[in-house]
C-alpha positions, 0 to 999 in steps of 0.5 A: 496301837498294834503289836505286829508279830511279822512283818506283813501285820507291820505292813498292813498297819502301815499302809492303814496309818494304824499306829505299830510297834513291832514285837520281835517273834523270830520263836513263833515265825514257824508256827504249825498253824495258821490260827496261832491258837492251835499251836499250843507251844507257839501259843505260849510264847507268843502269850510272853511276848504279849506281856513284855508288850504291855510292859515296854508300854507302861515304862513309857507312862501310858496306861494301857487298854490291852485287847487281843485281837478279838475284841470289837470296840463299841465306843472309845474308851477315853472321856471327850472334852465336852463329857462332865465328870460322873457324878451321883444318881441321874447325873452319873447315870447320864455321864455313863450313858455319853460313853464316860470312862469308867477306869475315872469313876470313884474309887477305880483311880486307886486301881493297879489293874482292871480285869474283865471276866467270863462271868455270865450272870449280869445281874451277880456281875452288878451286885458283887463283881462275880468273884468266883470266876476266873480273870480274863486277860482279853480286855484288861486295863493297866495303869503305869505304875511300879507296882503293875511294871513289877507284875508284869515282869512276874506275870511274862516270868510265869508263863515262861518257867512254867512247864505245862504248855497250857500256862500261857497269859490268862491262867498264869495270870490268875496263879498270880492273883490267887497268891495270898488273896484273902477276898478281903475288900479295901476301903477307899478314903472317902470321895470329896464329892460324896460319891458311892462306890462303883465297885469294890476293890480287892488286894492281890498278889500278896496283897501288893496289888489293887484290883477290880473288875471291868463291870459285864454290862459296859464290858461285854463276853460273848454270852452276853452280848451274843446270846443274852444280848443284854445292849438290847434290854431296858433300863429299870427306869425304862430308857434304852441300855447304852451299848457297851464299851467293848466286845470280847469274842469268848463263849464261841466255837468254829474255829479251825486251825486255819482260820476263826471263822466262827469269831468272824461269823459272829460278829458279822451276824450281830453287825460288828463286823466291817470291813466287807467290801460294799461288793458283799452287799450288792453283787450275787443272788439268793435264796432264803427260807422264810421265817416261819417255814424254817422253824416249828411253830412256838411250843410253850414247855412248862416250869416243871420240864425236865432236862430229858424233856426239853431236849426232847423238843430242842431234837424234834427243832433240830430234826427240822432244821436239818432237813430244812437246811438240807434241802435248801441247800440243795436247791441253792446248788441247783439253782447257783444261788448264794444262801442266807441262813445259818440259824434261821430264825429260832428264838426258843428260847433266843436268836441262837448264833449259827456256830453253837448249831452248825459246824461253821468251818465245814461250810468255809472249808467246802466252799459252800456261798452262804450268808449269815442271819440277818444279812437280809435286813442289813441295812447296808444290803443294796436297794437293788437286791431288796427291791428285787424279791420274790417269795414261792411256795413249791413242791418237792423237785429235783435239781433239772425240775427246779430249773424249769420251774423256777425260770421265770424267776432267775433274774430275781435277785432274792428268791424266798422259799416259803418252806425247804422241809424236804423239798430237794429230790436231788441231782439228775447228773450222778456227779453232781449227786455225790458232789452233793451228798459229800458237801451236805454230810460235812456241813449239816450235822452237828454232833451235841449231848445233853446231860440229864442231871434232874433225869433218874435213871430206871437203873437208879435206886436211892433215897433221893431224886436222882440218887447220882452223886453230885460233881458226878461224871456226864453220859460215861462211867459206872452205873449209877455213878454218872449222869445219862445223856440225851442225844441229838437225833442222827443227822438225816439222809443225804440222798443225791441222786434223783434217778437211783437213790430218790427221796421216798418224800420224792413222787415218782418221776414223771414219763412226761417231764411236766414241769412242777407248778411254782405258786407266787406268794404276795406277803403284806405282814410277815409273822415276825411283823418285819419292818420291810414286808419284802424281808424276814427280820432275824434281829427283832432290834435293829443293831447299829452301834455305828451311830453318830454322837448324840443319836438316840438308839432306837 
């Protein structure tokens, strides 16, 4: 069910048959942005609604799975008829796999409220629950009971009277469990069925409620799906990890107060994203960097390596991927082509999602045609466009050069450069040049520091490795008294313009207008050993979590 805070949301979930129940928000209606997130007041508000929501909910009977609207759910939640209860060892470990509710676990059906976590460590998460991290108010689980209906009313009461704009569901929410919270565990009464515990039980708010945590690997952040991709691990006894419940789109960035373009980017690159029209995966044409032209070659670093060190390499991949992605997307312009990129295929030391190294809301706002990574392997791509592939290995151009050159090749739906790493010798027509120059400078460099807090600084004397205060402040304050910084490299040239302003990696024109010679490259095996010899494989694991009921995972 949809709480729909306007009328147009009301109407779309009527017209889909999604189930609705209007929430009255005449206070958020005029909102200063279109991402209510930005809006911080607004915001606020509409955090109080959410929980009167949950609260007209709960009075009716229903428990309640409570989500924003940024959670992507993997499998549902209730048990179907055919699911047995859990029970110890194997068999509970095969109920979990066939997707069996673990709210219904022992001793969960004592629990008031379920809560999930930004925690990030799996492992701690399994062992202890990771305590030390705050709630997250983005997936909780609520049971209809007095005690929960007398927390929500105090929960929307302390958003509302509490002054600071940034008090709004999740830290008021906190505040409250905080209150009179001992860390003290409560015993459950004894299973009759002899079962061991899933997770421990803490009291809260004054101790008049039960609470537990939804566990991180059933239950997912977007760290650890994303990044640490932990669906995609094995079991200790070597079978496939089950994928998990629910997706909850934290730990993201590019975002902008118009749109969440970054949270829609991410899912879309690990294929939890859809409600593209087929359209996406049938119509245009492309222009890709194949896999190991996009990223230096594999540069073991030691154990020892330092902060300074590591950074050292991440800018001298970065100064890679800049111009690389640079002139790709120069010579997609040139030759109106659609994009495929993104992060590429950097996996040092993981396949890095494309908002934490590039600033997403610059290639939407500029109106750039890109895709994300993997949409090349997306098993929904159109048979015409795999089918239609070429791979070429090409000097340096300009934009009119790299039209005559790569002519033959213009019905191709998929046109692969072996490698872009200053490649682009910029626009004949000054117009286009700048045109160029402007939307590169907002869509290519990303600004990042490092803190250096194993590196001493020259400056620094003590008796101890570093010598700087520990909880010091990073990159800024008095000497001595702050961790250095190690920067990103600066962004590199933009140059547009191929007669007055050419690259100096650019031979000079030719008198002639010869026409650069494009070489053809018929690739059997790519380094990645891609499934498809035509495709460039950025997922090593195929992710489908959109498989029929009984399907192995493969």
């Amino acid at each position: 069910m949809v709480g729909a805070l306007d009328e147009g949301m009301t109407k779309i979930c009527e017209e889909h048959g999604i189930p609705t129940l209007s929430i009255e928000a005449n206070s958020i209606k005029n909102r200063g942005a279109a991402n209510l997130r930005f809006d911080y007041s607004a915001y606020k508000r509409m955090a109080a609604m959410k929980v009167q929501f949950y609260s007209n909910i709960l009075r009716l009977g229903f428990n309640v799975w409570a989500c924003d609207a940024d959670t992507a759910w993997m499998a549902h939640p209730a048990p179907s008829a055919r699911e047995a209860p859990c029970g110890g060892g194997a068999q509970r470990h095969s109920c979990r796999r066939e997707q069996a509710p673990f709210v219904n676990e022992y001793p969960m059906q004592y629990v008031d409220i379920l809560t999930t976590t930004d925690c990030i460590d799996v492992e701690g998460d399994t062992k202890g629950g990771c305590w030390h991290v705050d709630h997250n108010t983005g997936l909780v689980y609520m049971r209809a009971r007095q005690g929960v209906l007398d927390f929500t009313a105090a929960w929307k009461q302390k958003i509302e009277t509490t002054r600071d704009v940034m008090i709004r569901d999740q830290a008021a929410l906190n505040l409250l469990m905080r209150e009179g919270f001992r860390s003290k565990e409560w015993e459950p009464p004894p299973d009759p069925q002899g079962r061991t515990k899933a997770r421990p039980i803490y009291k809260a708010w004054n101790d008049r409620l039960k609470i537990a945590r939804l566990p991180l690997r059933y239950f997912a952040n977007g760290h650890t799906f994303f990044v640490q991709r932990m669906y995609a691990r094995k079991e200790a006894d070597g079978s496939d990890h089950p994928p998990p419940f629910a997706l909850h789109m934290t730990y993201q960035y590019g975002d902008s107060s118009k749109f969440a373009y970054g949270k829609r980017q991410r899912m879309r690159e690990a294929r939890v994203w859809w409600v593209d029209p087929p359209s996406y995966f049938s119509e245009g044409r492309y222009l890709a960097v194949a896999p190991e032209g996009a990223a230096l070659p594999i540069d073991t670093l030691p154990n020892s390596v330092t902060t300074a060190e590591a950074a050292g390499r991440f800018n001298k991949e970065d100064s890679h991927l800049r111009e690389t992605l640079r002139d790709a997307l120069g010579l997609a312009t040139a030759l109106n082509r659609t994009l495929v990129g993104g992060a590429f295929g950097m996996t040092l030391p993981f396949d890095c999602p494309a908002d934490h190294i590039l600033p997403l809301v610059g290639w939407f706002e500029q109106g750039v045609a890109f895709r994300e990574p993997g949409f090349l392997t997306d098993p929904r791509l159109s048979p015409d466009i795999k089918s239609s592939w070429v791979r070429v290995d090409a000097p340096p151009m300009s934009a009119s050069q790299a039209r005559d050159a790569l002519r033959p090749y213009e019905h191709v739906r998929v046109l692969e450069f072996k490698s872009t790493f200053r490649k682009f010798c910029g626009f004949e027509d000054a117009t286009a040049g700048a045109s160029f120059e402007r939307v590169a400078k907002a869509v290519v460099p990303y600004h990042r520091t490092f803190c250096a807090e194993d590196w001493t600084p020259e400056s620094c004397v003590g008796p101890r490795k570093g010598c700087v205060p520990f909880y010091a402040p990073c990159c800024h304050g008095s000497p001595g008294r702050h961790f250095p910084c190690v920067y990103l490299n600066k962004p590199p040239d933009f140059k547009g313009h191929a007669i007055s302003d050419r690259p100096a990696f650019c031979p000079a024109p030719d008198p002639h207008g010869s026409t650069p010679a494009v070489h053809e490259e018929r690739v059997v095996d790519y380094p990645d050993l891609s499934p498809n010899p035509r495709s460039r494989q950025f997922h090593k694991i195929v992710d489908d979590f959109r498989k029929k009921p009984g399907r192995k995972k493969r």
